[in-house]
N, C-alpha and C positions, 0 to 999 in steps of 0.2 A: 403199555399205557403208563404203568408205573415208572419208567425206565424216562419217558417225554417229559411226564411233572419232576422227576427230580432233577432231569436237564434243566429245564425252563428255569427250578427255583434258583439255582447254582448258577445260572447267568441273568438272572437280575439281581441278585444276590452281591454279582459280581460289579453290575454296572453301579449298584447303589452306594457297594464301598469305595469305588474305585472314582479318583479327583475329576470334572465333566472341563477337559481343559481343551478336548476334539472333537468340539461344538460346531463345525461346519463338515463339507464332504471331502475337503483334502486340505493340509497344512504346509508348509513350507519349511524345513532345516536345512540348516548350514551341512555344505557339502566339500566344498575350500572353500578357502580363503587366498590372494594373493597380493601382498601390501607392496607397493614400490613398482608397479607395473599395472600396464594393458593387458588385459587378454582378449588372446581372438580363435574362435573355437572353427573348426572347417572341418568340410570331409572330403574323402580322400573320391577319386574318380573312379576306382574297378568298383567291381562289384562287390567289395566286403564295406566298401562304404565307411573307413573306419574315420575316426573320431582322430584328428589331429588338430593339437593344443599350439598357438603361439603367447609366448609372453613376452611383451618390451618392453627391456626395465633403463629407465633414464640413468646416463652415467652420475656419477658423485664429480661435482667442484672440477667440472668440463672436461667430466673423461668422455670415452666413447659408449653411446647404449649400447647395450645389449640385446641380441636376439633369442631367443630360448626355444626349443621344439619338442614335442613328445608326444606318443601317441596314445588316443584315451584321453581322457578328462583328469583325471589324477594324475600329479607330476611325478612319473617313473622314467628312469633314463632319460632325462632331459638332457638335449646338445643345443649348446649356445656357442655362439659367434658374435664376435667386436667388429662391426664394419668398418670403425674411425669414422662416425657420420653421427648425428643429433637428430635422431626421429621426433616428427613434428606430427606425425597422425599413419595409423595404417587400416586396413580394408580388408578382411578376409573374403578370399575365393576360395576354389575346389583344389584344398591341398596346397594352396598357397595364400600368401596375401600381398598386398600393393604397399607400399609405403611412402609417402612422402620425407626426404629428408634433407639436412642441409652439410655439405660436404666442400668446405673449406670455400665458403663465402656464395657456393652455386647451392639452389636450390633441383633435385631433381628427384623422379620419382624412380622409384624401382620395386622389381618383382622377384619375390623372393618365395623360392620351394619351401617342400616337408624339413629337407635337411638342412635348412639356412643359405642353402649357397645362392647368389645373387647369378638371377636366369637372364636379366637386361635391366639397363638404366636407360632412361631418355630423363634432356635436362627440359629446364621449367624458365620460360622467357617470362623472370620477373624482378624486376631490381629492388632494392633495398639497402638502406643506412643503417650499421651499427647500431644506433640507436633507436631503429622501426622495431618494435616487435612484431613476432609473425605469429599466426593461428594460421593454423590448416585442419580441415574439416573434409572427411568424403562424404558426401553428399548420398550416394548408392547407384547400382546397375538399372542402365537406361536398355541396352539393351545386349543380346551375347557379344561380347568383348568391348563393350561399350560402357564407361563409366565417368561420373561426374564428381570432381572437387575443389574446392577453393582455398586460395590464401591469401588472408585477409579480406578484400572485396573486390578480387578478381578470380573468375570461373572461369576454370576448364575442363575441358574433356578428355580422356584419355582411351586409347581403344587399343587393343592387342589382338596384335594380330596370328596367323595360323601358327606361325616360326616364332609365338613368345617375345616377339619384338614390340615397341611402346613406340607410339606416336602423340604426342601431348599439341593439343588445337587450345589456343584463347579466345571464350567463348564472348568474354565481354570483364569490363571495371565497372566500378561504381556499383557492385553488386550487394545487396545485404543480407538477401537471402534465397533460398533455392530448395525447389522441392521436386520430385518427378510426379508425374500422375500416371492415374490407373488407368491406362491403355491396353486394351486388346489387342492392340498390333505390334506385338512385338518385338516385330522387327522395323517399326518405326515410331518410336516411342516420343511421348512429348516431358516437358520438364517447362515449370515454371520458374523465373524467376526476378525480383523485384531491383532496381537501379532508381539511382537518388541518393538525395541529402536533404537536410533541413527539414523533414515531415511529409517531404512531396514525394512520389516514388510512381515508377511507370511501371506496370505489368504485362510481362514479354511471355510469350508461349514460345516454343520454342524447340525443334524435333531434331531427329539425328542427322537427317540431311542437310542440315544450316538454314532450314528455313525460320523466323522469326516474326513474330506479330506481336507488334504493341495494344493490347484489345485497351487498358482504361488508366486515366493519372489519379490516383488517390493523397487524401491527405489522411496520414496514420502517424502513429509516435513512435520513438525506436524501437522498441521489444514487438516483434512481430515472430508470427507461426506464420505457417503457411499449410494448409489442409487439404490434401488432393478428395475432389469430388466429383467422381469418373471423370468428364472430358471439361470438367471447372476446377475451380479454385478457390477456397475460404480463406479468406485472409484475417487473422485473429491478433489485434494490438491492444497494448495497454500501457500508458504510462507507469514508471518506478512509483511504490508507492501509491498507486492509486484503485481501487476499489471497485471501479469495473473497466469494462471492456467492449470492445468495438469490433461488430465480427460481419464480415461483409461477402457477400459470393459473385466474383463476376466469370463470366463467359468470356469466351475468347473473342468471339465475332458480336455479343450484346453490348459489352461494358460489364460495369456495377449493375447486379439484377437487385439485389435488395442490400439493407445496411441494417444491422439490429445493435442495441447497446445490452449487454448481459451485465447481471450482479454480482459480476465475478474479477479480482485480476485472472489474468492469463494464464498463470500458471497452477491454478485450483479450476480450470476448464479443458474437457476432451471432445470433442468434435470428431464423427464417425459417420460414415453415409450407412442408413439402415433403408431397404426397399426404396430406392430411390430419392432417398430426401436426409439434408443432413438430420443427425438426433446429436442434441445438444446435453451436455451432462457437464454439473460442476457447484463447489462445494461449498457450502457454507457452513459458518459457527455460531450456534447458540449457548453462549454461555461457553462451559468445559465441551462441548458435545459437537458431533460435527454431521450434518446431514447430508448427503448425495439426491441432487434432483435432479431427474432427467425430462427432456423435453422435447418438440419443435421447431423448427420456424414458426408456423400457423398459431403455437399458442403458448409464445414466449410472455405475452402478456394478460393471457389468461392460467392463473396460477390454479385455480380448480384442476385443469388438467395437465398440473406437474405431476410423473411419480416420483414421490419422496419416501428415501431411502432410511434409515436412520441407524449410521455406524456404530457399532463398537465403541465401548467410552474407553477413555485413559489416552489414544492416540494427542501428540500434539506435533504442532511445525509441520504442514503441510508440504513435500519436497514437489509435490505436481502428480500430474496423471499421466499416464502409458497405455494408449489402446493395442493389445497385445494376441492378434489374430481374433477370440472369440470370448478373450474376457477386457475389464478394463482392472487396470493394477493400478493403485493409490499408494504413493509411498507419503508416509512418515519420516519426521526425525529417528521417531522410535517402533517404527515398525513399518508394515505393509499388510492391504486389504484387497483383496482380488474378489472383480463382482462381472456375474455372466452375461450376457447379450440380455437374458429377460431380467434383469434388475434384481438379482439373489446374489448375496454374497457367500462370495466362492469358498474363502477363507480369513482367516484376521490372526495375523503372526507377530510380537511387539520381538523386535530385532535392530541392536543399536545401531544404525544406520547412521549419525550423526556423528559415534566415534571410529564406524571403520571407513567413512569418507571423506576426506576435506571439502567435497563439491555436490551435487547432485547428480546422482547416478543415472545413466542410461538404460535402460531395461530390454534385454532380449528371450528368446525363446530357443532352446536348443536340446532336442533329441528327449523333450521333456523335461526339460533344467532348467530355471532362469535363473539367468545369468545380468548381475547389475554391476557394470564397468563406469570408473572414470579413468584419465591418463594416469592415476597413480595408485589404480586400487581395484581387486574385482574380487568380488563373489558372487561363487554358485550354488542355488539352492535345490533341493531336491523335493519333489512331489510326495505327500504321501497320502494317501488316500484312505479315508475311512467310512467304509461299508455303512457301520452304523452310529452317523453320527448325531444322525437325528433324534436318537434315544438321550445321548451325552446331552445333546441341549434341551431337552426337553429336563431332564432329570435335575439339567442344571439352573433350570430357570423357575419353573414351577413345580417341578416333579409330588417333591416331597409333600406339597398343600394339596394340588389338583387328584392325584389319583385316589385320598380317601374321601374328598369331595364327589370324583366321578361315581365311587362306589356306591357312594350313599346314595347319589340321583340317578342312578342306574337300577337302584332296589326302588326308588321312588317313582321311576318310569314303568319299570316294569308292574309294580304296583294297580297304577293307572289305567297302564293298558289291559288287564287282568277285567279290571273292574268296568273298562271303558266295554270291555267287549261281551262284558257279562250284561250292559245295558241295553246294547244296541240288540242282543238277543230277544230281552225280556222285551222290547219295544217290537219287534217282529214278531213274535207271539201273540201281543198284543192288539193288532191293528186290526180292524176289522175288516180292510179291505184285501188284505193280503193273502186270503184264499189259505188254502192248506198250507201250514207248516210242522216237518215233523224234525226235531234233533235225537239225532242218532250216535253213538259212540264208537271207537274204532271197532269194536266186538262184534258191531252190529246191534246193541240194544238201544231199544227207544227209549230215551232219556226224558222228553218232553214234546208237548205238543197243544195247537193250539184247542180251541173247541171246535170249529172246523174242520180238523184233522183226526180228533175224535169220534167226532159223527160219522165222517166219513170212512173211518174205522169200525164204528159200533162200539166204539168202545165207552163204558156206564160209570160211576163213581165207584163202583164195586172191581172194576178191572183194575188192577195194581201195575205198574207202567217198570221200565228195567229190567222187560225179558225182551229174547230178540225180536226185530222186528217183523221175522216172519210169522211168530206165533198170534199175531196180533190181523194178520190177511186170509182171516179163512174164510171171508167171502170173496165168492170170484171177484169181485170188479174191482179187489183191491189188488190180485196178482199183478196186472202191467207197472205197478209202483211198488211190488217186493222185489221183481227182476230190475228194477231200476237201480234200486237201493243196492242189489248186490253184485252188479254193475259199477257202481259209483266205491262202491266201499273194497272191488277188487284193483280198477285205477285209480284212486285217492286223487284224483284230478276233478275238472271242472266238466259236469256235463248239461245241456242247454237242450231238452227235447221235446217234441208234441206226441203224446198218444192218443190213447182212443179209446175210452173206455164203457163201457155198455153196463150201464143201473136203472133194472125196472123198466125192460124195452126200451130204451132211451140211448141212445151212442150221443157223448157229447165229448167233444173233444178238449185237452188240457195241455196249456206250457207248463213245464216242467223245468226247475234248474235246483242242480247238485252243486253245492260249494265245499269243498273242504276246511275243514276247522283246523287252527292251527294252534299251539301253546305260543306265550310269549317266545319259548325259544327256538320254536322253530317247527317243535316236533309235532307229526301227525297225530290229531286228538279224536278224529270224526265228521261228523258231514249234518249239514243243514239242506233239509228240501223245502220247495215252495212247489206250490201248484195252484195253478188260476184256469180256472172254467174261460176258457176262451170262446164258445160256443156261441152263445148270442151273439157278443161281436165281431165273428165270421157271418154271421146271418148281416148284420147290417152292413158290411162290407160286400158282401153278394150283392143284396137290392142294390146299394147303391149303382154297383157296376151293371146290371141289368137296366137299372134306370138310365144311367150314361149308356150304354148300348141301343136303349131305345130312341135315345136320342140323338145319336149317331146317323141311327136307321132313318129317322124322320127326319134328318138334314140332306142326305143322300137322297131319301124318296124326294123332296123338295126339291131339289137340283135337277131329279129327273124328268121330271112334271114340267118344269119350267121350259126343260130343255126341248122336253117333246111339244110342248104348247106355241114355241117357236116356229119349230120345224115344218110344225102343222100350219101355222098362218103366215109363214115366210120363206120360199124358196129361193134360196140364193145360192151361190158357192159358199156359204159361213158353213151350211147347212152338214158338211163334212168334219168339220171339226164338234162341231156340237155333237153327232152322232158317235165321236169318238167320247166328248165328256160322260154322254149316255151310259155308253159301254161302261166306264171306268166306274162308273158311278155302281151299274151294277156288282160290279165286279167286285166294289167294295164292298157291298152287301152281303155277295158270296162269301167273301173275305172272312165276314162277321161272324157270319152264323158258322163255317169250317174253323176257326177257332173256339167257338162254344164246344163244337163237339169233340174240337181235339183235346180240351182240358179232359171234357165227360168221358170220352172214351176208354175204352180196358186198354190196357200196358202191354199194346203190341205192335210190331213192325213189320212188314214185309219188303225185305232184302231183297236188292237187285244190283249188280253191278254197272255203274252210271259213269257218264262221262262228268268229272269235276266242274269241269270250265262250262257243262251244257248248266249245269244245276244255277252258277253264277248268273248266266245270260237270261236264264231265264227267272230268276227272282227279279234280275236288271228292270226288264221289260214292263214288268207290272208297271214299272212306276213312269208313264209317259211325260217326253219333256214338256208337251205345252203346258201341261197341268204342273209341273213343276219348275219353271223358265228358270228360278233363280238358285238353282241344284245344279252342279257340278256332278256327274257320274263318272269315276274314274275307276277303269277295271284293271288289275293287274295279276289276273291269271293262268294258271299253268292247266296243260290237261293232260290230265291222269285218272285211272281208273279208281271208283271209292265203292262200297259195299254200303247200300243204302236204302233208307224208305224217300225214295227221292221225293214223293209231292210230299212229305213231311218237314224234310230240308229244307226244300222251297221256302215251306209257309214259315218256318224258324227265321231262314234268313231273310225274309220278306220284313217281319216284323222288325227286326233287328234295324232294316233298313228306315223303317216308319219313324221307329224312335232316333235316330237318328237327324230323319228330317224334321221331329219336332224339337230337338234339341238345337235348332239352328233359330226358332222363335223367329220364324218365317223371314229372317235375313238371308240375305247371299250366303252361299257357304257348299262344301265340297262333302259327298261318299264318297269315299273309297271302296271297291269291294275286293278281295284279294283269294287266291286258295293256293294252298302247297301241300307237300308231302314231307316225308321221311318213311325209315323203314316200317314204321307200325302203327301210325295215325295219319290221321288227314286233316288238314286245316283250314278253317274257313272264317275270315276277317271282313269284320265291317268296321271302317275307322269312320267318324263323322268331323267336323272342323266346328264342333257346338261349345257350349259354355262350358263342358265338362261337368266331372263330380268331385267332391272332398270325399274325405276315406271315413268320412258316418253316412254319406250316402251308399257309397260304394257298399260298404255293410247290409245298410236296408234293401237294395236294389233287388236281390232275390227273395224279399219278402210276398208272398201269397199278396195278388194288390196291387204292391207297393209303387205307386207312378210320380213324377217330379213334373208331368207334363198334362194337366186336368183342365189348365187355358187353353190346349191346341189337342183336344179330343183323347189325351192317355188314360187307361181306365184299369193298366197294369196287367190284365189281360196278356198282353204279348209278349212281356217276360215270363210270364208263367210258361208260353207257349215251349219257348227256345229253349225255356229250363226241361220242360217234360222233353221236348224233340232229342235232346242231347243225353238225358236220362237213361232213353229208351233204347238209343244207340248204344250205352254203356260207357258212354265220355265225359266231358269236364268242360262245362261254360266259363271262360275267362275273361276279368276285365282291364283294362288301364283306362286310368283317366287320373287327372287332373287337371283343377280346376283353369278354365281358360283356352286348357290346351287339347278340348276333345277329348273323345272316346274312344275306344277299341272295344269290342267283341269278339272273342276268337271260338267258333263252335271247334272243340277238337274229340276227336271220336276211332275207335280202332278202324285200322283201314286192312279189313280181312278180307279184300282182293287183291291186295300187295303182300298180305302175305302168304295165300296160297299162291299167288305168282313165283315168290322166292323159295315155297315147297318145292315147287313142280320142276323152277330152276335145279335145285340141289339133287331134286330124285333123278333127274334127265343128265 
């Protein structure tokens, strides 16, 4: 123990000296650097999967670039080749990469290995003057050997085939910009892309098979994105210079579905499909400060439900945002901020970004690196990750103020609750309706108590309290509550029970509940008893039920009187069904009074081995359809043997049935009756299609009584029944329900003719 404190003090010790500058869960450092070139990072196609590096470096005053290769990330044995050609843009594949370049006035592309050697050229049907300048851009892989790029504002496709060979297709002019979208079918992939001049532009879908659809004509301004959103397309423009932005989704086959304006330019905006819908994020400045809010569609104009972010200060010169697999990355002039899918930032690096690029860098992911390229510059960063950094920022922001604050209101809580619960004691002591109370210690001594629980102790002004509490029960009718006490004080847990105890010829029965006491921190202190004479209010709870029983009887007897009084003065063919109400009628009478006596009876059964599915059939029956037209009985039973007091079962699941059909509150509505097996119990299911119960009825429901149904004759009676029937079997009454969705009953009970069957099997 000594050995853990003097760890602990020696690493906060540690974090308090030491500068809080790894304030998020991972940071970013410089890994290389490469000035005067592209890099393009690939992997190799066996199975070592390795890591091969290209770098293109433009020649000096119209020599020829260069090619550079090596394997791994770090530049060790690099081999370069002079092809005598001017790369214009290249693509990294598996071990290779594609390049666009221009080679004595033709424009063509080519595919170039690990080792630089040139595997095929195919040229590029595109004219140009001296004085055109050309951009070329790849665009990315549409599908296996399928790739798209452009130069200037004409697309192509380029595909490679088995034998390494290039085929270069002109897909279309007038292009200005081009993106592929997120298709599932990948081997028929779509790609959008926008044609026009002047602010008018058409939107073509467009797949690998040449097929083409113009879905809508928009009017946009030059600087345009383009947002793949599964089988759509966001299209996101903003004038130079201007302050927001126009971001529009159309369908292929709709048109323009919606049009929104954001408060943003374009390039402080990321746009990402999140569970089917785009989620909009993008930045603004308050002052030196710069905040990240993300959004909707739905409540782009309801600002209540933006969440807003609030970066890192000292960042300035926004260079734009990168959604980057699962985080989004913000560059800076002078740094970068990576924040996660749920709006926590990742990290926050200030990294001169302004002096090691002339342009705005493109941001990738690679093998855990990112890597941020322009044509004439790249670095690679490296991940680092810290465990704990959530201490660094905590220490760094508040540390030093909060934790002797915390301490002090931690002694003031604890304080509090010390006293809060030395109140609520003195207040249960106090009450006068609260029956016996006696506090007890972990020792077992009696600590206090009220005068109720003195009396009922014997105990006089002259008895001195703080010895244990059995010294204190040397009259019999206090033993069932010193076995309780040492019961509750050997499981330090909560116990909830009725006994029984006899003072003065008199049996009256008592709830009892054990709570254990606890210290503010935690630790076992003792136990509080209560005890309430529940005795009378059993007695009123009987009459009442004997009063509802008699009034049961006297609706039944009525029924029957009427029915015979018919009989008597009308002979018809009705006169068959009535004689059937008769019966039923008595039958419920019988009913009545064999539940009295099964509650009353002694705590026995007489065992017989019974057919399962007779016992079902015949609870069924009781219950005739004419008498109950708008019941569903639906049986789904198996027959197997069960070890039983069968007219006890019966009458369990008959009742179960009852309640049941009052839980339907005389609506249409379905029984289910159900039985199975397994090897060691037997089960018997009544589902009802009723209102159901919440889980504070569900609680009451095996209360002595306890009925939810006093409108349509329940009197609680026949859950006692099901309770004793299952008791006495040695099983376990189960229930489900919730509300709405109906009941379940499962009587389950050991099924000790299946297993002397499996005896007999194993002896034989």
């Amino acid at each position: 123990m000594n050995k853990i404190i003097l760890l602990s003090f020696i690493s906060i010790n540690s974090f308090l000296s030491s500068r809080a500058d790894n304030t998020y869960p991972v940071s970013y450092s410089s890994y290389d650097y490469y000035e005067g070139g592209k890099l393009l990072l690939t992997k190799s196609d066996d199975k070592s999967k390795q890591v091969i590096s290209f770098l293109i470096k433009p020649g000096w005053l119209g020599e020829s670039d260069v090619i550079y290769s090596w394997k791994g990330i770090k530049k060790i044995n690099a081999k370069g080749s002079i092809q005598g050609v001017r790369i214009l843009d290249a693509y990294s594949l598996h071990s290779m990469i594609l390049a666009v370049w221009i080679d004595k006035q033709d424009l063509f592309v080519a595919l170039i290995d690990s080792a630089t050697n040139v595997k095929s050229t195919s040229l590029v049907n595109f004219s140009y003057t001296d004085s055109e300048p050309l951009n070329s851009e790849w665009i990315g892989e549409l599908s296996q050997g399928e790739y798209l790029f452009q130069i200037n504002n004409s697309l192509y496709q380029c595909s490679i085939d088995k034998n390494q060979q290039l085929k270069i297709n002109l897909i279309s002019r007038d292009v200005v910009v081009t993106i592929p979208l997120n298709n599932n079918n990948y081997h028929r992939r779509q790609f959008v892309y926008l044609t026009g001049k002047d602010g008018w532009y058409i939107v073509n879908f467009h797949d690998t098979y040449g097929n083409n659809k113009e879905s809508a004509r928009i009017q946009v301004s030059e600087d345009i994105n383009l947002i793949p959103l599964n089988d759509k397309i966001g299209i996101l423009s903003s004038s130079q210079n201007s302050g927001i932005s126009l971001f529009q989704i159309v369908d292929k086959y709709k048109g323009i579905l919606s049009s929104s304006w954001l408060e943003s330019p374009k390039d402080r905006i990321s746009i990402q499909e999140q569970n089917n819908k785009p989620e909009i994020s993008f930045l603004k400045n308050i002052g030196n400060d710069y905040y990240l809010y993300i959004t909707d569609i739905q409540n782009l104009k309801n600002r209540r439900n933006w969440k807003e972010i609030s970066l890192p200060s000292g960042y300035i010169e926004p260079y734009g945002f990168n959604n980057l697999e699962n985080k989004k990355v913000i560059l800076f002039r002078n740094g970068m901020i990576t924040i996660d899918d749920n709006g926590n930032i990742h990290s926050s690096d200030f990294i001169p970004l302004g002096e090691l690029f002339n342009a705005k860098p493109r941001v990738g992911k690679f093998n855990g690196y990112l890597v941020l390229s322009t044509s004439s510059a790249s670095l690679i960063l490296k991940e680092n990750k810290h465990e704990l950094w959530f201490i660094n920022l905590f220490l760094a922001n508040t540390g030093k103020i909060i934790i002797p604050s915390v301490l002090f209101i931690l002694i003031i809580v604890f304080i509090q609750l010390y006293r809060h619960q030395k109140r609520f004691l003195n207040t249960i002591l106090d009450l006068p309706s609260s029956g016996i109370v006696f506090i007890i210690n972990k020792d077992g001594s009696l600590l206090r108590a009220n005068d109720s629980g003195k009396t009922f102790l014997g105990i006089t002004e002259k008895v001195p309290l703080k010895k244990i509490f059995q010294y204190y029960c040397i009259l019999e009718h206090t033993k069932p509550l010193n076995e309780l006490v040492n019961r509750a004080l050997a499981m330090k847990d909560t116990i909830i029970q009725k006994i029984n105890i006899i003072h003065e010829n008199e049996s009256k029965e008592w709830y009892c509940t054990v709570m254990p006491l606890t210290s503010i921190t935690g630790r076992y202190r003792g136990l509080i008893l209560t005890a309430i004479d529940i005795t009378e209010e059993l007695e009123k709870k009987r009459l009442s039920n004997w009063a509802q029983l008699a009034h049961d009887m006297q609706t039944n007897l009525s029924t029957i009187r009427l029915n015979a009084e018919q009989l008597e003065v009308v002979a018809t063919d009705n006169n068959f069904d009535r004689r059937k109400k008769i019966i039923h009628q008595v039958g419920l009478l019988i009913q009545r009074v064999r539940d009295i006596v099964t509650v009353g009876r002694s705590d026995s059964i007489e065992r017989q081995v019974v057919n399962a599915a007779a016992i079902c059939i015949e609870a069924r029956v009781e219950f005739d359809e004419t008498l109950f037209p708008d019941v569903e009985f639906d049986l789904r039973i198996l027959n197997f043997n069960v070890s039983c007091d069968k007219p006890k079962m019966i009458r369990a699941l008959r009742n179960a049935i009852e309640n049941g059909i009052r839980s339907l509150n005389g609506k249409p509505g379905r029984i289910k009756i159900a039985c199975w097996s397994d090897a060691k119990y037997a089960f018997f299911s009544i589902t009802d299609s009723g209102v159901g119960m919440d889980e504070v009825t569900k609680k009451k429901m095996l209360t002595p009584y306890f009925t939810t149904s006093k409108n349509f004759g329940g009197t609680g009676i026949g859950t006692m029944i099901m309770q004793h029937v299952v008791q006495l079997h040695g099983g376990e009454l189960l229930i489900n329900s919730n509300p709405g969705e109906g009941t379940e009953i499962i009587f389950c009970i050991p099924n000790y003719s299946s297993l002397r069957m499996t005896k007999k099997e194993n002896e034989s």
